[in-house]
N, CA, C and O atoms as a GROMACS GRO file, in nm:
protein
  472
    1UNK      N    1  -2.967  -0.591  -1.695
    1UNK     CA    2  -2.837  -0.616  -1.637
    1UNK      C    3  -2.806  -0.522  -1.522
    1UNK      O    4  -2.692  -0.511  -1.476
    2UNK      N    5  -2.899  -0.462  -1.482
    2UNK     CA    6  -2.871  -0.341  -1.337
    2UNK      C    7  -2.802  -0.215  -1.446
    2UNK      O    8  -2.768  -0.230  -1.563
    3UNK      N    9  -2.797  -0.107  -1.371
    3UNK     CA   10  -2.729   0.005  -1.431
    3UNK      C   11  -2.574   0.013  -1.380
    3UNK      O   12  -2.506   0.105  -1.424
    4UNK      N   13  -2.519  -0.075  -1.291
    4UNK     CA   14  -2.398  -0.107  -1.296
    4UNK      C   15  -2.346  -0.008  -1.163
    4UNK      O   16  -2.419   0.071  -1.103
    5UNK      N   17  -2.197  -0.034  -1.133
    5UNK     CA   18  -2.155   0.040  -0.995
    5UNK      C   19  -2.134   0.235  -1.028
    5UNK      O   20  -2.102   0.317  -0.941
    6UNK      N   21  -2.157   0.258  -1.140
    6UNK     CA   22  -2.117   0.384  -1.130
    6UNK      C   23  -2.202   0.476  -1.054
    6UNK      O   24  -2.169   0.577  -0.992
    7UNK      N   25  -2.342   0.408  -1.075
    7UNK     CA   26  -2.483   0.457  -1.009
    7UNK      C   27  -2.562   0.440  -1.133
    7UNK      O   28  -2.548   0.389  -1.244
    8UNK      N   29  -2.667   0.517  -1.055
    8UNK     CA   30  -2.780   0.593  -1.206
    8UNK      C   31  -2.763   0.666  -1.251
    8UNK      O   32  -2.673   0.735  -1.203
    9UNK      N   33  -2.810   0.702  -1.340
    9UNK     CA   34  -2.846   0.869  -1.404
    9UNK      C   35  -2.907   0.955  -1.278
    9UNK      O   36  -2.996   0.925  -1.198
   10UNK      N   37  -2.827   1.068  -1.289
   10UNK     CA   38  -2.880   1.155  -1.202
   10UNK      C   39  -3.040   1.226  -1.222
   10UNK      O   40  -3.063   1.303  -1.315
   11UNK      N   41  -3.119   1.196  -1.145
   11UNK     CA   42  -3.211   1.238  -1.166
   11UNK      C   43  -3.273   1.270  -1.009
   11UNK      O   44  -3.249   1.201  -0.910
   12UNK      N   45  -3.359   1.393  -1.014
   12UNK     CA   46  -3.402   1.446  -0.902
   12UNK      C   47  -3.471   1.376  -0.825
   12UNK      O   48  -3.447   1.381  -0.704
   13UNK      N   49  -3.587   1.281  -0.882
   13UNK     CA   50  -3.693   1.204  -0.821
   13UNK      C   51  -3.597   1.033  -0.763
   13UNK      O   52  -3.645   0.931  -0.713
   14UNK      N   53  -3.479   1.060  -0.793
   14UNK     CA   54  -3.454   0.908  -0.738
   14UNK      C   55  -3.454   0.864  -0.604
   14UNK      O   56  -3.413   0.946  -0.522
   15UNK      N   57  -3.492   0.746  -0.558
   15UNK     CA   58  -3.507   0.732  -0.441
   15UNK      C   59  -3.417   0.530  -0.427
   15UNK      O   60  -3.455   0.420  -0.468
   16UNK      N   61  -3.305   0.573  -0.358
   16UNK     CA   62  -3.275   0.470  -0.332
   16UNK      C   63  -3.362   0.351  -0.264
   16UNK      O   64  -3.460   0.374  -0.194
   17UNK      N   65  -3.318   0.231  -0.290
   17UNK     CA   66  -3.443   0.094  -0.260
   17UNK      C   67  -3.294   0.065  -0.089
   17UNK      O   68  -3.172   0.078  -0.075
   18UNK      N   69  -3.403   0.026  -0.010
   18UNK     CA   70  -3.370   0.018   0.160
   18UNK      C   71  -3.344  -0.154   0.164
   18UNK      O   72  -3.382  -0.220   0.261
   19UNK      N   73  -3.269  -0.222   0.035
   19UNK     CA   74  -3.261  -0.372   0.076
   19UNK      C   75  -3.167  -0.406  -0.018
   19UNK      O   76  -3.161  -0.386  -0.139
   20UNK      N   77  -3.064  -0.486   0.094
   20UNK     CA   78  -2.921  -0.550   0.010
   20UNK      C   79  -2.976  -0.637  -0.119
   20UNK      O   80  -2.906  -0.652  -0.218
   21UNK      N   81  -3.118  -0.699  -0.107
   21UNK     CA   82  -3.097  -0.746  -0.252
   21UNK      C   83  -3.189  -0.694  -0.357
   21UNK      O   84  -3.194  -0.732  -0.474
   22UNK      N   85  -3.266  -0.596  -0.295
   22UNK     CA   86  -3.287  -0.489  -0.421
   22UNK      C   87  -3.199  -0.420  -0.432
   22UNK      O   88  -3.206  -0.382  -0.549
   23UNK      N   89  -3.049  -0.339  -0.350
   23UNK     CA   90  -2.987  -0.312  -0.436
   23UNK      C   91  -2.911  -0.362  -0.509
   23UNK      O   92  -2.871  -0.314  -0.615
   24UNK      N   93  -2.869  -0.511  -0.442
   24UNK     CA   94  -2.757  -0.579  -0.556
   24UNK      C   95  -2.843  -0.607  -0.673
   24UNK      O   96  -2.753  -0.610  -0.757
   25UNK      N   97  -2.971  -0.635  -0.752
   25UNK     CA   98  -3.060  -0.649  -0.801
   25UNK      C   99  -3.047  -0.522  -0.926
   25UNK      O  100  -3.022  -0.529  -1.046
   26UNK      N  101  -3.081  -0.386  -0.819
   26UNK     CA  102  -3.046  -0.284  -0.919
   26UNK      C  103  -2.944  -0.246  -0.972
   26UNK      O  104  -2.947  -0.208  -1.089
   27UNK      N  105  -2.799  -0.246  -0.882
   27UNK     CA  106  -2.700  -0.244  -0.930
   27UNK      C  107  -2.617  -0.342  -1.058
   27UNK      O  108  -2.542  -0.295  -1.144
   28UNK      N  109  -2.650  -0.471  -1.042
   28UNK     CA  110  -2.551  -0.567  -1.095
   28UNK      C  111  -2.695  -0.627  -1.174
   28UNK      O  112  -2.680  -0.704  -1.269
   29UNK      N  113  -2.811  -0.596  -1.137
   29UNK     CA  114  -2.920  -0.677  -1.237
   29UNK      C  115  -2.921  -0.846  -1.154
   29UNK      O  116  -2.870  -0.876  -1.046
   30UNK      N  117  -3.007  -0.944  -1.264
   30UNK     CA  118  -3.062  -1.041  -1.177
   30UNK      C  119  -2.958  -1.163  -1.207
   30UNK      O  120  -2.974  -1.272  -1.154
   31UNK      N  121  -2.865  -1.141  -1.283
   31UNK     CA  122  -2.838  -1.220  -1.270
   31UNK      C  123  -2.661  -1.200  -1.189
   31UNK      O  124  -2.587  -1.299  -1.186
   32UNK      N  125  -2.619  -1.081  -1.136
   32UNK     CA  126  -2.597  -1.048  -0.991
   32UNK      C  127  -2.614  -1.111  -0.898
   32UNK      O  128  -2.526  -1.186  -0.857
   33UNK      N  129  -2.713  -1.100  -0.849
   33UNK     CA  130  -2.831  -1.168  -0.784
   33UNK      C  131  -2.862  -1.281  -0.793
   33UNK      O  132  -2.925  -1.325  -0.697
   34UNK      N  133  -2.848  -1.325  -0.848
   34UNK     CA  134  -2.841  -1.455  -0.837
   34UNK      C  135  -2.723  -1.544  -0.868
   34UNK      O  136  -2.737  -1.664  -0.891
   35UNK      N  137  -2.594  -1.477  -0.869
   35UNK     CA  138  -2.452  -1.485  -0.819
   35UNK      C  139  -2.460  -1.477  -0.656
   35UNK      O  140  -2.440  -1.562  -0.570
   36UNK      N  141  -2.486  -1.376  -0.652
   36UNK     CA  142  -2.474  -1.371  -0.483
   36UNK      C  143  -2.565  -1.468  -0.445
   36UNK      O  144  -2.514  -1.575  -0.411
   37UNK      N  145  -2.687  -1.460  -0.442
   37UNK     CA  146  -2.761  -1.594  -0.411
   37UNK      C  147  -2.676  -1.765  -0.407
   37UNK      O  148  -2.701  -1.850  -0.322
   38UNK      N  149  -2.585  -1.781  -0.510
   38UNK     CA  150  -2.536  -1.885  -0.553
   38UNK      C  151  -2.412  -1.912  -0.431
   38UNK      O  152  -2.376  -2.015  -0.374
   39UNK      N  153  -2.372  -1.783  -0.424
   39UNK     CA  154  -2.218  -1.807  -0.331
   39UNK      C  155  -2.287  -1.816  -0.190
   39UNK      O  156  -2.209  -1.875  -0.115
   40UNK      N  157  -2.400  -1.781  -0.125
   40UNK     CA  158  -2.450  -1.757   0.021
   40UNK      C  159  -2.508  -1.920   0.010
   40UNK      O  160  -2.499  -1.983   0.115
   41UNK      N  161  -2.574  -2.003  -0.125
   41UNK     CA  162  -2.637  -2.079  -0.100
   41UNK      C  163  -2.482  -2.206  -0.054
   41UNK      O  164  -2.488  -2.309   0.014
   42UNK      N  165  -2.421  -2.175  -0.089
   42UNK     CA  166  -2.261  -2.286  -0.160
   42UNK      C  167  -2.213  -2.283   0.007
   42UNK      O  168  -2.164  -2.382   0.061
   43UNK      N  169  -2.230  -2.188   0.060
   43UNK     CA  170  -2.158  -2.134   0.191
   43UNK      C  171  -2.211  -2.222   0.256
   43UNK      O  172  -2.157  -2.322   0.304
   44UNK      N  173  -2.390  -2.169   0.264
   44UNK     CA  174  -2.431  -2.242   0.394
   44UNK      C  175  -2.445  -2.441   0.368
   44UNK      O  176  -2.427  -2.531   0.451
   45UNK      N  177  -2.478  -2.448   0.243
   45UNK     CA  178  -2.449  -2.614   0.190
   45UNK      C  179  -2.341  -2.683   0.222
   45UNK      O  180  -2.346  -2.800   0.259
   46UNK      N  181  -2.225  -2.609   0.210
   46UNK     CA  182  -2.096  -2.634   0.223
   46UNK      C  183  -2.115  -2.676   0.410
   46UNK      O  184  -2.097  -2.788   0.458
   47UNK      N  185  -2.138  -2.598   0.455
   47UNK     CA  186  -2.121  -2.588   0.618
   47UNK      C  187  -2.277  -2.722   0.664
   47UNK      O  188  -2.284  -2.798   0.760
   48UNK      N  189  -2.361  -2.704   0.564
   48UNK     CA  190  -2.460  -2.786   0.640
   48UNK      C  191  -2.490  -2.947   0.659
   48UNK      O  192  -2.568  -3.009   0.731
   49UNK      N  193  -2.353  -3.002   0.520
   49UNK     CA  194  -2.292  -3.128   0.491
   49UNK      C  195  -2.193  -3.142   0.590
   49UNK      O  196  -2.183  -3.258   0.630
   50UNK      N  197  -2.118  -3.064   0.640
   50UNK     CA  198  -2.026  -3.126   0.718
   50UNK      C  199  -2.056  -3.076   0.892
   50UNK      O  200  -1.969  -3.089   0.978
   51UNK      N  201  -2.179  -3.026   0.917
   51UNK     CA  202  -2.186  -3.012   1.045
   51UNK      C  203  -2.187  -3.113   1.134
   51UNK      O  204  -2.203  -3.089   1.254
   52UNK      N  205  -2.172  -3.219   1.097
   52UNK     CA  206  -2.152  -3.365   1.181
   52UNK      C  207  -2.026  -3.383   1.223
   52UNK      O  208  -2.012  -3.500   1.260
   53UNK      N  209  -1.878  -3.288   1.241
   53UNK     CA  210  -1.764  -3.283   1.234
   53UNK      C  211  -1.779  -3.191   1.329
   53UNK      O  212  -1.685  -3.208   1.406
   54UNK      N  213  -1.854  -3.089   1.372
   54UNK     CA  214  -1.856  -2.992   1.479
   54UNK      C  215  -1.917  -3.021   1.619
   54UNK      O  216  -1.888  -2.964   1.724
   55UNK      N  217  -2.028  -3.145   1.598
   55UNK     CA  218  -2.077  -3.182   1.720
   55UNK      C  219  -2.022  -3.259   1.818
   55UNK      O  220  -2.082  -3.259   1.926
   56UNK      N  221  -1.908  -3.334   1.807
   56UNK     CA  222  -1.791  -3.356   1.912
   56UNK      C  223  -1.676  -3.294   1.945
   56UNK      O  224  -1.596  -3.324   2.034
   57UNK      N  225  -1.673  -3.207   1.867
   57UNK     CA  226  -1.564  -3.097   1.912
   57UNK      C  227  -1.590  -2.964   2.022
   57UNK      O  228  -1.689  -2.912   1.970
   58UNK      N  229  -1.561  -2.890   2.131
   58UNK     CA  230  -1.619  -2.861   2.207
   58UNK      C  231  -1.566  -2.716   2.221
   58UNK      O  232  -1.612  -2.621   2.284
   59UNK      N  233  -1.452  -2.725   2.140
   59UNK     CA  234  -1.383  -2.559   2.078
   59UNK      C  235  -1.430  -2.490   1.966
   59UNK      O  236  -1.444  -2.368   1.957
   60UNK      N  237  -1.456  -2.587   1.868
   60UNK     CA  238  -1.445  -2.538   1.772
   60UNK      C  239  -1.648  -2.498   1.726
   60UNK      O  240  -1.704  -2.422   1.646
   61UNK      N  241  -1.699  -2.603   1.836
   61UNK     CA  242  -1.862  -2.591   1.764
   61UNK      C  243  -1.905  -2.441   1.777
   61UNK      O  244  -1.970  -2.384   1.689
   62UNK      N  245  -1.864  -2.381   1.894
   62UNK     CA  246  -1.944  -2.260   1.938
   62UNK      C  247  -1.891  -2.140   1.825
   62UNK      O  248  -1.974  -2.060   1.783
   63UNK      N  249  -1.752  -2.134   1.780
   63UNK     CA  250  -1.744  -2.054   1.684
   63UNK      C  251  -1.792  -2.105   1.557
   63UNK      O  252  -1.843  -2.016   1.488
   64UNK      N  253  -1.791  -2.177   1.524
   64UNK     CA  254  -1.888  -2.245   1.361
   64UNK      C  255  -1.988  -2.173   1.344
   64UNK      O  256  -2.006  -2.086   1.258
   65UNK      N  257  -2.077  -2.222   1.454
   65UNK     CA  258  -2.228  -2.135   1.506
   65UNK      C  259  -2.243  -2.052   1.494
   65UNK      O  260  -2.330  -2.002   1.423
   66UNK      N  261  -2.128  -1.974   1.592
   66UNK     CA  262  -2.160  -1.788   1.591
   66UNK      C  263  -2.107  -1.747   1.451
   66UNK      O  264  -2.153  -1.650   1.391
   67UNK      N  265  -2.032  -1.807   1.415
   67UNK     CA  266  -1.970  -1.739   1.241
   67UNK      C  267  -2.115  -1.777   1.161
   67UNK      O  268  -2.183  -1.682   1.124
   68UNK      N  269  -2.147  -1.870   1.142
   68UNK     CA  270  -2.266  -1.909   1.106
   68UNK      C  271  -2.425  -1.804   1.133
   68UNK      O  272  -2.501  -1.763   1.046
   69UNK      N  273  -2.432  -1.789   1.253
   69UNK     CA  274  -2.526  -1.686   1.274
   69UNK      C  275  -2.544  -1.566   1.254
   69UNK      O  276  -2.650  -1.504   1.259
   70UNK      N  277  -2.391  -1.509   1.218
   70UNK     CA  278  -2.393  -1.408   1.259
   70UNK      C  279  -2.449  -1.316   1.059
   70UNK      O  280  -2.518  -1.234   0.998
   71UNK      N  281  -2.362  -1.407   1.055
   71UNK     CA  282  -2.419  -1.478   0.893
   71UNK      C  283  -2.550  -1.459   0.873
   71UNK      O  284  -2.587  -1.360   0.810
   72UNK      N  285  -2.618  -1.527   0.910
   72UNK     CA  286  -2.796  -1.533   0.879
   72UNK      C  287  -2.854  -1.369   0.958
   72UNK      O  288  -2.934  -1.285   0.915
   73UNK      N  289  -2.773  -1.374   1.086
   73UNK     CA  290  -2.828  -1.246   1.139
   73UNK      C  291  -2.752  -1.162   1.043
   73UNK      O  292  -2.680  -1.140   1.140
   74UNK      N  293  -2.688  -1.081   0.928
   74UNK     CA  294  -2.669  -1.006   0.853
   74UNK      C  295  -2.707  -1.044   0.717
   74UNK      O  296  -2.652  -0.970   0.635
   75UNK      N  297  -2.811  -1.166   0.645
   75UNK     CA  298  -2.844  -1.155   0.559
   75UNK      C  299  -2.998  -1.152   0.630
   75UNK      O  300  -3.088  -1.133   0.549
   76UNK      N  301  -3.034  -1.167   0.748
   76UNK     CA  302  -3.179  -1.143   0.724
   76UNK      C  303  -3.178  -1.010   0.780
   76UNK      O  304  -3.299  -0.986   0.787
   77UNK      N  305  -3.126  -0.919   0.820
   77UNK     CA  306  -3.063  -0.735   0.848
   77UNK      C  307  -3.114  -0.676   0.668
   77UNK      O  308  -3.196  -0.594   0.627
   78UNK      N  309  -3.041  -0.744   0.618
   78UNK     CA  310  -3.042  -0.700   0.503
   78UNK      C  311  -3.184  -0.714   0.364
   78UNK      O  312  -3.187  -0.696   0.243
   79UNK      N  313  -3.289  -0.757   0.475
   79UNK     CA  314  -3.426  -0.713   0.386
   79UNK      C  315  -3.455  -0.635   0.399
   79UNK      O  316  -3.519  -0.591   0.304
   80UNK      N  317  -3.438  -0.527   0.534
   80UNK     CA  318  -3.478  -0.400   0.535
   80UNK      C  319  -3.342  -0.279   0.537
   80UNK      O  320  -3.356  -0.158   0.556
   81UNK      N  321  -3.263  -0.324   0.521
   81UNK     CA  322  -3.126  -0.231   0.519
   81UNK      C  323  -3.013  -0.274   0.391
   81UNK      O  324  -2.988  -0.391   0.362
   82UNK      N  325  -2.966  -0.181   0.338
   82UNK     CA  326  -2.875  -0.184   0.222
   82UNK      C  327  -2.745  -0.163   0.266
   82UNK      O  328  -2.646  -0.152   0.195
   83UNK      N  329  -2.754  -0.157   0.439
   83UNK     CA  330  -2.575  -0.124   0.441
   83UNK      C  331  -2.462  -0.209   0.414
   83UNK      O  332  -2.359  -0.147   0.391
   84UNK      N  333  -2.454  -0.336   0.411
   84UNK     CA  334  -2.366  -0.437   0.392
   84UNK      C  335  -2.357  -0.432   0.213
   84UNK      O  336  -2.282  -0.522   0.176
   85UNK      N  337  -2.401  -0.369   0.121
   85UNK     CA  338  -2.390  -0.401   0.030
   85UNK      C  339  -2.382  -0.216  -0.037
   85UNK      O  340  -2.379  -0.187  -0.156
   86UNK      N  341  -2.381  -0.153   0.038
   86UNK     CA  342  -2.399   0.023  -0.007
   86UNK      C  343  -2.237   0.055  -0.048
   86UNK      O  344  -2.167   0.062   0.053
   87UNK      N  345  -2.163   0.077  -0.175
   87UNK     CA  346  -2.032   0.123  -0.205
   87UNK      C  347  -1.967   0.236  -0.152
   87UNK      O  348  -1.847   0.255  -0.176
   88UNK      N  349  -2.049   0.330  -0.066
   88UNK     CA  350  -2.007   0.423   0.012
   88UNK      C  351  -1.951   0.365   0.169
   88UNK      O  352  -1.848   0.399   0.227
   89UNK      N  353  -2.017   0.303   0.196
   89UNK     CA  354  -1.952   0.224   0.292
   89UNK      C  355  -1.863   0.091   0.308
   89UNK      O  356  -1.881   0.005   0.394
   90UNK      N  357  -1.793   0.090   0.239
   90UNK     CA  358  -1.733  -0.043   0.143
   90UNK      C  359  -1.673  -0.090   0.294
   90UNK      O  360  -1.670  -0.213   0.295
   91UNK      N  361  -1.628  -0.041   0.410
   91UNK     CA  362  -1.580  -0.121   0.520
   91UNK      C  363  -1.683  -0.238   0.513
   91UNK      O  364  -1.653  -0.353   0.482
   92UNK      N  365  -1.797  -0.197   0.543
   92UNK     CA  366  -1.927  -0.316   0.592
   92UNK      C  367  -1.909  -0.400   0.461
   92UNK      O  368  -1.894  -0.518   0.493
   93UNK      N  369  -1.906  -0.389   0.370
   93UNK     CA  370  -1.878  -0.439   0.274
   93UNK      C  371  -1.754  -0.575   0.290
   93UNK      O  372  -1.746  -0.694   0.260
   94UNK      N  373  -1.709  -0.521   0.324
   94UNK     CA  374  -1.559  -0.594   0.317
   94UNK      C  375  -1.548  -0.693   0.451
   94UNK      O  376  -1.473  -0.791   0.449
   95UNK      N  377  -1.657  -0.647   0.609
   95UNK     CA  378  -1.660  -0.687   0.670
   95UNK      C  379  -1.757  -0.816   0.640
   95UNK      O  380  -1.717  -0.923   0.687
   96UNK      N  381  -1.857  -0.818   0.579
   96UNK     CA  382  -1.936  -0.925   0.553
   96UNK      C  383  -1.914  -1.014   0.455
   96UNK      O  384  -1.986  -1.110   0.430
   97UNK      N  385  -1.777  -0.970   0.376
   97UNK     CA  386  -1.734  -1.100   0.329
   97UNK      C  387  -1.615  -1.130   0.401
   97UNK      O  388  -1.549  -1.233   0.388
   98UNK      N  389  -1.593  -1.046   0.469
   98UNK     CA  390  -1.469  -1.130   0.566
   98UNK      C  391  -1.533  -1.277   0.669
   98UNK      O  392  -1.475  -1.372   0.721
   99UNK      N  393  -1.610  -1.255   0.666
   99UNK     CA  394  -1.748  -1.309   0.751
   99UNK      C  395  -1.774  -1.460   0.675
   99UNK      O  396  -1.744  -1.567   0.727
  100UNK      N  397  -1.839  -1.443   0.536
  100UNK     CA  398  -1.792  -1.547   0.471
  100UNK      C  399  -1.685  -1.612   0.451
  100UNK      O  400  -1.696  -1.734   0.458
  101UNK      N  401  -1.559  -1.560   0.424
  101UNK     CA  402  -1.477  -1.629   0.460
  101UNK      C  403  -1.391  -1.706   0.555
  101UNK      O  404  -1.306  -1.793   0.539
  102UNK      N  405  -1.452  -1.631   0.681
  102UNK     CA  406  -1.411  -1.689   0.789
  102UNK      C  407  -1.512  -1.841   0.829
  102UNK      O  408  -1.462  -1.945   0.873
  103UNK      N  409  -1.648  -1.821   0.804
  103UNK     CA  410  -1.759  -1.916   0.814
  103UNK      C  411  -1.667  -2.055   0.718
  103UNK      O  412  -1.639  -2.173   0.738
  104UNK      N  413  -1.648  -1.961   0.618
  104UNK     CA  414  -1.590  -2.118   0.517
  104UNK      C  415  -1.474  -2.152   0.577
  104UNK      O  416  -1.450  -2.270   0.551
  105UNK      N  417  -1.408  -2.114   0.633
  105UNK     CA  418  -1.275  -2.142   0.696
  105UNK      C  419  -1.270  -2.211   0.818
  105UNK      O  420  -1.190  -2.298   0.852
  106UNK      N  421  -1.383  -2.156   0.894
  106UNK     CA  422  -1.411  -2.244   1.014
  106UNK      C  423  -1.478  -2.392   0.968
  106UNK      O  424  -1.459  -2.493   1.036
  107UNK      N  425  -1.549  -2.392   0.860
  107UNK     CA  426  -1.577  -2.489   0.831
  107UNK      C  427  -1.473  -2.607   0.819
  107UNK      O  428  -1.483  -2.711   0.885
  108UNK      N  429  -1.368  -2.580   0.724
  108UNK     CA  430  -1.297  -2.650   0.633
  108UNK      C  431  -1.194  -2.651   0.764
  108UNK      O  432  -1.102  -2.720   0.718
  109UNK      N  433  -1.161  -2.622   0.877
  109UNK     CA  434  -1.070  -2.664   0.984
  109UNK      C  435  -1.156  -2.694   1.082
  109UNK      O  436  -1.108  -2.697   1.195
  110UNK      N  437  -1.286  -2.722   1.068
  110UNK     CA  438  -1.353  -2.838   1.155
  110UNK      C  439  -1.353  -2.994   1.083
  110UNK      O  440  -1.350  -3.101   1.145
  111UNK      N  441  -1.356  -2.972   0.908
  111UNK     CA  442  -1.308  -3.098   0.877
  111UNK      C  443  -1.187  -3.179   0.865
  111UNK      O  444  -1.177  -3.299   0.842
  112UNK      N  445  -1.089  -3.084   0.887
  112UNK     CA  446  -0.921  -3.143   0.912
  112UNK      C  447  -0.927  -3.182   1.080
  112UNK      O  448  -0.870  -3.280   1.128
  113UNK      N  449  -0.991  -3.103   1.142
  113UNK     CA  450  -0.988  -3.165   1.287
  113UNK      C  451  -1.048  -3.272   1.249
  113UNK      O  452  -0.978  -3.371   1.224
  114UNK      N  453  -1.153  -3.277   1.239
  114UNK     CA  454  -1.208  -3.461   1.240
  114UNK      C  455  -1.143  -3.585   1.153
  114UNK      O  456  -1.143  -3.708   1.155
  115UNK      N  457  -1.098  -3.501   1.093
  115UNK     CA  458  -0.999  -3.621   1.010
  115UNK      C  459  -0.879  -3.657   1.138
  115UNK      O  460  -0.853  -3.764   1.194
  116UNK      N  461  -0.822  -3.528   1.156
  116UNK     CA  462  -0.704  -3.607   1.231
  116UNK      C  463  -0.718  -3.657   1.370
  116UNK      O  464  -0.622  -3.698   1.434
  117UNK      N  465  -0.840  -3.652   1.414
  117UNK     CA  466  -0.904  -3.730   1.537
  117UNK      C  467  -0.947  -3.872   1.509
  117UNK      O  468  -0.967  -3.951   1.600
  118UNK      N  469  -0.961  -3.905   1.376
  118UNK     CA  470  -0.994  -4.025   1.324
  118UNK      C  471  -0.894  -4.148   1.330
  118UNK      O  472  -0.927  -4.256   1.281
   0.00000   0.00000   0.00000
């Protein structure tokens, strides 16, 4: 089940792991991990069913995208870096799910635009 947010046991030889999902992995255990896995997969599914609602719109596609990318460019950051997910830095933290939520948000007001263009 991971050893949880308090940390580890203090021990001299520890050596933190350099990847958001070995640490969410160590921290929260696998099935953590495969929570987070579940909500990133829901995100981009969510957005990849209704991207047919963004390609005639000419405001709204370019931010979808970049919310979208910026997205993939900070979960693929995060095979070799633990900062988006490190509790000492909880800003980045907070910034990369602001991130998700904005991605889902841009989503879900590219599908009210296409509705009311309909």
């Amino acid at each position: 089940f991971g050893v949880g947010f308090a940390g580890t046991p203090d021990i001299d030889i520890y050596l933190g792991v350099a990847s958001v999902y070995l640490t969410i992995a160590q921290v929260m255990g696998l099935l953590g991990l495969a929570a987070f896995f579940a909500i990133i997969l829901t995100v981009f599914g969510y957005a990849y069913f209704n991207r047919h609602n963004f390609k005639a719109n000419e405001r709204l596609d370019p931010v979808w995208l970049g919310l979208h990318a910026a997205l993939v460019g900070a979960l693929v950051a995060g095979v070799l870096d633990h900062y988006l997910f490190n509790l000492e830095f909880h800003h980045a933290v907070t910034i990369f799910w602001f991130f998700i939520g904005l991605a889902t948000a841009a989503t879900r007001v590219g599908i009210a635009a296409a509705k009311s263009s309909e």
